[in-house]
VEXZAVO-604031 format. One record per residue (C-alpha): x negated, y, z negated; residue in three letters. Coordinates in pm, whole numbers, padded with zeros to 5 digits, always signed. Each point is the difference from the previous one (the first is absolute). Example, Ala and Ser with C-alpha at 12.3 -4.5 7.8 and 13.67 -1.06 7.14 Angstrom:
REM residues 2
-01230-00450-00780ALA/-00137+00344+00066SER/
This chain:
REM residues 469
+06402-06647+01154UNK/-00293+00026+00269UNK/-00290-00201-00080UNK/-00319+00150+00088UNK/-00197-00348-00005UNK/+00030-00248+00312UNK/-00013-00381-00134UNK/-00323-00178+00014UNK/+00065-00191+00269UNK/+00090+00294+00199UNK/-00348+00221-00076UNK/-00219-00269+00044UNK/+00188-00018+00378UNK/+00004+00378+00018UNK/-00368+00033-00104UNK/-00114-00344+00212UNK/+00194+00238+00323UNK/-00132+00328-00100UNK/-00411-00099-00053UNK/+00027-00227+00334UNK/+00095+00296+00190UNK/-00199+00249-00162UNK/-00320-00243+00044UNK/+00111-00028+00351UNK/-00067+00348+00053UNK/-00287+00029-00254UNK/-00195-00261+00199UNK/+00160+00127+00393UNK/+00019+00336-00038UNK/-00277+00113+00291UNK/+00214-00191+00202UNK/+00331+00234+00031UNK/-00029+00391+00058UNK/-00152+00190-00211UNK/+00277+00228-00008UNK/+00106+00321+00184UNK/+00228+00293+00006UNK/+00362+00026-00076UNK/+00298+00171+00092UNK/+00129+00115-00396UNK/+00345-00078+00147UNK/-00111-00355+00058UNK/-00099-00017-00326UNK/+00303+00137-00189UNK/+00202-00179+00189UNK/-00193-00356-00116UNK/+00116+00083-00323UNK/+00323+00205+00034UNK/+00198-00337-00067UNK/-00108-00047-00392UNK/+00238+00135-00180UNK/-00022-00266-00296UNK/+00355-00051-00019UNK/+00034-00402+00041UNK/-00295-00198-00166UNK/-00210-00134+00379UNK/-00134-00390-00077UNK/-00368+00032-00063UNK/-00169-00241+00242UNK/+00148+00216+00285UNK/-00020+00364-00153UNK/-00431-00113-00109UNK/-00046-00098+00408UNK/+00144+00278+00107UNK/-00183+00217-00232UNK/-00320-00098+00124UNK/+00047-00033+00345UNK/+00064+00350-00022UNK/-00328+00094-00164UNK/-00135-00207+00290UNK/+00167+00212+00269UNK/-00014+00313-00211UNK/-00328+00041-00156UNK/-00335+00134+00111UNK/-00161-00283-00114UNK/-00313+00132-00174UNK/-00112-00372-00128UNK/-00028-00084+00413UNK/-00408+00067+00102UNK/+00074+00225+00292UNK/+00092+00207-00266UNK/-00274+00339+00004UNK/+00207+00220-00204UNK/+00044+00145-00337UNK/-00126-00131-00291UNK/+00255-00294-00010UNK/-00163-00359-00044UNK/+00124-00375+00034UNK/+00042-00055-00346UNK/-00193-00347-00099UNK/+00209-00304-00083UNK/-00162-00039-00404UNK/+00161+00391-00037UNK/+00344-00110+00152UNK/-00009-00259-00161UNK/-00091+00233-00347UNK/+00358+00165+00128UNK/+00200-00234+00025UNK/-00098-00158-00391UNK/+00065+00415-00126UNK/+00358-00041+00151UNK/+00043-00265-00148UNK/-00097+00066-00374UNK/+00082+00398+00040UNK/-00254+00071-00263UNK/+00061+00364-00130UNK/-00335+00201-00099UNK/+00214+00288-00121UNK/-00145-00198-00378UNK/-00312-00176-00041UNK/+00210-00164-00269UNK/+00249-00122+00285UNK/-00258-00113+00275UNK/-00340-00044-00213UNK/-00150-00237+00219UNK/+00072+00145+00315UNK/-00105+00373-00152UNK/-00298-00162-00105UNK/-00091-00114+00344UNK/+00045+00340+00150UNK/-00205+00118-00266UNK/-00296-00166+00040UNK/+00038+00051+00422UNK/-00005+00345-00102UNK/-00331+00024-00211UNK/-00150-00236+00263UNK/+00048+00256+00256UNK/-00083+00256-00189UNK/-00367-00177-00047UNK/-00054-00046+00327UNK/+00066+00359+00100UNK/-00287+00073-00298UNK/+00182+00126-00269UNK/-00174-00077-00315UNK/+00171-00207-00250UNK/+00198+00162-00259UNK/+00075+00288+00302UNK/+00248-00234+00151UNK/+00367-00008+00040UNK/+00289+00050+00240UNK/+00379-00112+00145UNK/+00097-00226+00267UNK/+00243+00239+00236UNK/+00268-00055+00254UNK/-00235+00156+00303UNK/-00252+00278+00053UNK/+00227+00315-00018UNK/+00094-00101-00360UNK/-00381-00075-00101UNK/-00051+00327+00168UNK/+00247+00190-00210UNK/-00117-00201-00348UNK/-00324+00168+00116UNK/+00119+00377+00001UNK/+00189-00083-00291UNK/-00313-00120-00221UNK/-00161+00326+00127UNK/+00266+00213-00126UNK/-00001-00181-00330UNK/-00393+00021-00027UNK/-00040+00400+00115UNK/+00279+00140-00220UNK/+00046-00206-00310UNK/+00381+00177-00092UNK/+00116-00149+00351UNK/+00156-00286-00116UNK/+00224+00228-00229UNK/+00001+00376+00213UNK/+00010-00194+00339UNK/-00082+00334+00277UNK/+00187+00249-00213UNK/-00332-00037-00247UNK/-00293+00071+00318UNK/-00187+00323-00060UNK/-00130-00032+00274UNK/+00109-00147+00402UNK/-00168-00310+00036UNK/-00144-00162+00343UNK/-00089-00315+00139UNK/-00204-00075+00278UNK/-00033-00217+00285UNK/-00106-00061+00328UNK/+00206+00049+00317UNK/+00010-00367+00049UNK/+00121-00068-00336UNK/+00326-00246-00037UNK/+00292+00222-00016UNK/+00166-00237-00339UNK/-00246+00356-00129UNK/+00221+00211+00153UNK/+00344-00186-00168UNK/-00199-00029-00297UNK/-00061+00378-00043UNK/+00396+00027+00082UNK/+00136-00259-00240UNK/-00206+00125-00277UNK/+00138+00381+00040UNK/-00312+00156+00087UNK/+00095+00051+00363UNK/-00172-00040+00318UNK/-00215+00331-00044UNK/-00212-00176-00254UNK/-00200-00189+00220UNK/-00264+00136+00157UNK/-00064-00177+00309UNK/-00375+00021+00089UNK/-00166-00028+00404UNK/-00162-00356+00087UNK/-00401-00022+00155UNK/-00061-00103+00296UNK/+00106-00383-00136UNK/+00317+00074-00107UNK/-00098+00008-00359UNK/+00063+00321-00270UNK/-00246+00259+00083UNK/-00179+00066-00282UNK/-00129+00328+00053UNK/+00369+00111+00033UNK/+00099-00182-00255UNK/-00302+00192-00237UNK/+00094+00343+00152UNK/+00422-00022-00039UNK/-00096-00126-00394UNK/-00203+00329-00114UNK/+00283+00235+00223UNK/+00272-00146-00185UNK/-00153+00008-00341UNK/-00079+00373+00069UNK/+00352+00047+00058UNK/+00129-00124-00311UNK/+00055-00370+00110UNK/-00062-00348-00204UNK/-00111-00245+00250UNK/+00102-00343-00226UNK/-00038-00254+00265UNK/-00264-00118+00308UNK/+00140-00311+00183UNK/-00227-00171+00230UNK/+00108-00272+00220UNK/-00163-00322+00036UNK/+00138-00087+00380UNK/+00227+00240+00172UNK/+00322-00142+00095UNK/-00079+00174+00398UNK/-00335-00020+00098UNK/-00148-00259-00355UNK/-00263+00286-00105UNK/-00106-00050-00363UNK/-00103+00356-00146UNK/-00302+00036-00211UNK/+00073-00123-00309UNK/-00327+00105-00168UNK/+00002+00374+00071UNK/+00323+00020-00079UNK/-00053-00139-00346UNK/-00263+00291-00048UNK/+00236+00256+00118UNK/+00224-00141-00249UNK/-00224+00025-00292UNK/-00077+00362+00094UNK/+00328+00115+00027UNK/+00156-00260-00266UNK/+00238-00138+00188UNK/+00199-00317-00020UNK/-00167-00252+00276UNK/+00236-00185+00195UNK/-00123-00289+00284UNK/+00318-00092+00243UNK/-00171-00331+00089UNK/+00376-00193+00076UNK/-00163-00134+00338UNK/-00440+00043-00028UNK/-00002-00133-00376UNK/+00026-00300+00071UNK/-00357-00016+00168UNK/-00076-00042-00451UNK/+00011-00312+00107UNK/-00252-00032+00247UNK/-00354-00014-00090UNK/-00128+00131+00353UNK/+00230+00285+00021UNK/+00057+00125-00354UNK/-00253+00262+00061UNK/+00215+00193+00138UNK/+00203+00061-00297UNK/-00302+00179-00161UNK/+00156+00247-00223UNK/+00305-00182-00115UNK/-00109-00090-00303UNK/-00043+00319-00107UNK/+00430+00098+00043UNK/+00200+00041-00264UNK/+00307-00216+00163UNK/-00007-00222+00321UNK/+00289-00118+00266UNK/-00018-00352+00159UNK/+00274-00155+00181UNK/+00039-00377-00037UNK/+00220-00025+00309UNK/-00251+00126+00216UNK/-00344-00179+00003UNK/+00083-00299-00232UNK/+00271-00145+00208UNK/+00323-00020-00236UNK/+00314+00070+00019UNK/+00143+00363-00026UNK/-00033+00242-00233UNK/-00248-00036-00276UNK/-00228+00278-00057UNK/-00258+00042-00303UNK/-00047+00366-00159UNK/-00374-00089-00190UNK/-00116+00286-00262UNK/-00340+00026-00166UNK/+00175+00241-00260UNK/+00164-00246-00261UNK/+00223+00217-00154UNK/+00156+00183+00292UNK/+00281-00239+00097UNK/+00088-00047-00340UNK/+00001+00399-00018UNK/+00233+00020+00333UNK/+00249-00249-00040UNK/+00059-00088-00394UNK/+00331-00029-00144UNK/+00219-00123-00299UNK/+00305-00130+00008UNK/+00227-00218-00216UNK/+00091-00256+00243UNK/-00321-00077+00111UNK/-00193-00274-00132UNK/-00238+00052-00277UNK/-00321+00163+00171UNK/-00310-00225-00074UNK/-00304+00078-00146UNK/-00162+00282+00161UNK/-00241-00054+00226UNK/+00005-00429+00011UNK/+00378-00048+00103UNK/+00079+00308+00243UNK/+00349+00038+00073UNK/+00040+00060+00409UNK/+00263+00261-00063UNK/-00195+00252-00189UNK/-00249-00006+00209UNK/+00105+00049+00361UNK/+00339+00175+00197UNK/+00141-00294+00043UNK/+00228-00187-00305UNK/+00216-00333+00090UNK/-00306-00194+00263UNK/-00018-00254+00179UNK/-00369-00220-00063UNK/-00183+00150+00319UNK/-00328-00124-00130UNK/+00103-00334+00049UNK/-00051-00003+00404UNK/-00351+00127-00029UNK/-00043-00248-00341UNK/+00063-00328+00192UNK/-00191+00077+00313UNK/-00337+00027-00200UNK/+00046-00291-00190UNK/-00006-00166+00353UNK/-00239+00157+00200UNK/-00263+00219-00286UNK/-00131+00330+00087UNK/-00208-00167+00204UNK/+00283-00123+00253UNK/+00108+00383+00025UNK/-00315+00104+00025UNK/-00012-00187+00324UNK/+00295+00086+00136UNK/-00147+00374-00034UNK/-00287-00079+00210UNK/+00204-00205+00276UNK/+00263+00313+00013UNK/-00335+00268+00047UNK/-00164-00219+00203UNK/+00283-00019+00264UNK/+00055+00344-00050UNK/-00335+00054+00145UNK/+00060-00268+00279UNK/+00280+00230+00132UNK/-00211+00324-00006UNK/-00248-00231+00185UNK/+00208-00141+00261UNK/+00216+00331+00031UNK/-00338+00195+00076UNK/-00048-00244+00258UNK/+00303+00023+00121UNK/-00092+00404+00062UNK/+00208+00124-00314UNK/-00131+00270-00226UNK/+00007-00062-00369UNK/+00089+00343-00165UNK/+00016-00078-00363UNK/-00297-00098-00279UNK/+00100-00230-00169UNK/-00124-00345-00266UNK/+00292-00110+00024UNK/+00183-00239+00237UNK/+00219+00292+00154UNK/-00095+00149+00398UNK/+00164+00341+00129UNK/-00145-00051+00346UNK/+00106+00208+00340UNK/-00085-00078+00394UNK/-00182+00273+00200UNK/+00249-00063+00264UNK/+00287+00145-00301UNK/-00188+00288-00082UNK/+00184+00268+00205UNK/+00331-00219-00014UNK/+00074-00013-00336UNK/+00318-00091+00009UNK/-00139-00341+00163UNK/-00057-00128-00342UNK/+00311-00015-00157UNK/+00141-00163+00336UNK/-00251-00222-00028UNK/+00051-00155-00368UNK/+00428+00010+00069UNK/-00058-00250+00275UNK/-00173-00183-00199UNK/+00195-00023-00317UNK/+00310+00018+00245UNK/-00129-00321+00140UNK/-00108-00175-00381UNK/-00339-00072+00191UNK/-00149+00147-00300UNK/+00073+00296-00242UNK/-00238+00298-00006UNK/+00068+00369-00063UNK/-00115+00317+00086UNK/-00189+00245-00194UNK/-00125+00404+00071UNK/-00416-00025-00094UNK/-00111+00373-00027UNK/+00322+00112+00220UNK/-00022-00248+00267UNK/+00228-00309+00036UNK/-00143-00367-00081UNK/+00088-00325+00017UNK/-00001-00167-00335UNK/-00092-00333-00096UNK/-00081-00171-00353UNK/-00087-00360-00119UNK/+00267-00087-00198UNK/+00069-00380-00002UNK/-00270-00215-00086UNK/+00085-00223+00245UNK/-00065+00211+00304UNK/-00300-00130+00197UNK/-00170+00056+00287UNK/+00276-00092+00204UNK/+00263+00263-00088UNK/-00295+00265-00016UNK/-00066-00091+00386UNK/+00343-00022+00055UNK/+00032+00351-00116UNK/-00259+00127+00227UNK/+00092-00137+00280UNK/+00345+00129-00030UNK/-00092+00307-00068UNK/-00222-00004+00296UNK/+00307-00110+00249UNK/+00145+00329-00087UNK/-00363+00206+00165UNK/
């Protein structure tokens, strides 16, 4: 019989191998390309060879694994890294990982996992707080990433506008309902409306201003033409921090529209709502408070490992509404409303303890140590638009946040210039940076992500970018 535990001796050697190396890279990781573009034959053919039939001895088959990450990774943690929203997660949050593994808590049960339930718990109502829901308006659900706080989202609405949902499901709609959103919403909407059964034709995708956020007079004018026409408009999501171009719509009118029209107020903030924490910037969040459900992505702005998402709710009852159900081989459900059992009140069931890796970090460093980590990420956001405006770039986006879609007069009438541009780059691992269209035209993209990149990689970026004019 196979036994799936090593002998002591043999994991403390395997783990004393394994963190050396992985601290190795941790610590040197600037120091070897950032990563670049590969052939997917060379990549199927790295891993062709496991077929699992012969056990492979473990100090050779854990080197080899990640030595291969190494060569075969774009290594978002490195500081030359301008992309998406993927961070270097902090060591406390790693660290919060590795201790989950390790215990394999499940939060299915409060019963099973109190402790660790209770934790996520209170990092939920905390949140909620500082995004100004009053108490007693608070709850919400740690997720597995945005798209799935985004769908918990359309599902609340659905739940709150037609109370037989949860039993009738479409077949019971009198009426088509619609969602709206702005043309630079995050398409985990579009899946959403898909995976739910309402189909694609529900949302109703509404023009951006001149700043790339929802146009609200188009937004106003598409409400009263579909209500004419028979229409339920259940849902306005606004988006705190455009995954593009970092535009944060306006919250506050929205919320007004919302009353008007009674719809269900949704705020994508996975990427802007973190700026909750900051009290310079918070102001531009105005508006939030008044949603009826909120998206923020832990692995974005707080640096942790992926994919932990919280799905926030100033309705109290609606998760309970969406997701509760009774079975036999369940634990005994605690007391309603003190011990809340994850898996009534969320799409997920068996889970992992996410909260843990956003838990350990603030123990550590406070609100106060992300807070600042905010302000260094903005402020060297606004050192590139600085020294890229030097440089004789044009910034084409408005944005708060740390993100720049930025062009070259010299590019103007060669489009085409500026996705050459950012391949030779990447191609390179100089640096990672993308491109994105702002209003039709093709940009260069570039975001803070890391909270270690300084003023060295941000003049390292302009200057080679400026090799390529």
């Amino acid at each position: 019989m196979t036994s799936f535990d090593l002998a002591r001796s043999e994991q403390e050697l395997l783990l004393q191998q394994t963190i050396s190396a992985l601290l190795d890279w941790y610590e040197k990781g600037d120091e070897a390309p950032l990563g670049t573009i590969w052939p997917h034959e060379q990549i199927q053919a790295a891993v062709a060879s496991f077929t699992y039939k012969n056990p492979t001895p473990a100090g050779p088959a854990l080197q080899s694994l990640i030595r291969s990450l190494k060569d075969f990774t774009i290594h978002t943690t490195n500081s030359n890294y301008f992309g998406l929203f993927n961070p270097r997660a902090n060591f406390p949050s790693i660290l919060a990982d590795i201790i989950t593994a390790f215990f394999n808590p499940q939060l299915a049960a409060w019963s099973h996992a109190p402790y660790a339930a209770e934790i996520e718990r209170n990092l939920i109502l905390q949140c909620c707080s500082r995004f100004g829901y009053a108490t007693g308006s608070q709850d919400g659900t740690f997720t597995s990433g945005g798209a799935e706080s985004n769908m918990t989202a359309i599902i609340c609405a659905l739940h709150h506008q037609f109370p037989n949902y949860g039993q009738e499901g479409l077949f019971g709609l009198q009426q088509r309902p619609v969602i709206y959103c702005s043309a630079e919403s995050h398409h985990s909407l579009l899946k959403a409306a898909r995976s739910v059964g309402l189909g694609a034709q529900v949302l109703q995708v509404i023009p951006c201003d001149q700043q790339e956020r929802m146009d609200m007079q188009q937004l106003k004018q598409r409400l009263i033409l579909d209500e004419a026409e028979g229409k339920r408009p259940i849902m306005i999501v606004g988006t705190a921090g455009t995954t593009g171009s970092g535009a944060i719509d306006d919250l506050d009118t929205i919320a007004a529209i919302c009353q008007v029209h009674n719809c269900w107020f949704h705020v994508d903030a996975a990427y802007g709502g973190a700026l909750m924490l900051s009290s310079l910037y918070r102001r531009h969040l105005n508006g939030i408070e008044k949603s009826n459900s909120i998206t923020m992505d832990i692995h974005k702005w707080f640096s942790v490992p992926m994919g932990i998402s919280l799905f926030l709710t100033s309705n109290t009852e609606i998760l309970h509404r969406s997701f509760d159900v009774s079975t036999a081989y369940m634990p005994e459900k605690g007391e309603s409303k003190k011990e809340i059992d994850p898996y009534v009140h969320s799409l997920q069931w068996s889970r992992r303890f996410m909260g843990l890796k956003m838990h350990v970090p603030l123990l550590l460093f406070g609100w106060q140590g992300y807070e600042e980590v905010i302000h260094h990420q903005i402020k060297q956001g606004q050192l590139l638009q600085k020294s890229l405006e030097e440089a004789g770039w044009i910034i084409k986006n408005h944005s708060h946040l740390p993100i720049l879609c930025f062009t070259h007069p010299s590019l103007e009438q060669t489009p085409a210039r500026v996705q050459e541009i950012v391949d030779d780059i990447v191609i390179k691992g100089q640096a990672w940076i993308s491109t994105y269209p702002i209003k039709g035209q093709p940009c260069i993209r570039a975001c803070i992500t890391n909270y270690n990149t300084g003023p060295k990689e941000v003049q390292k970026l302009v200057d080679l970018l400026s090799t390529h004019i």
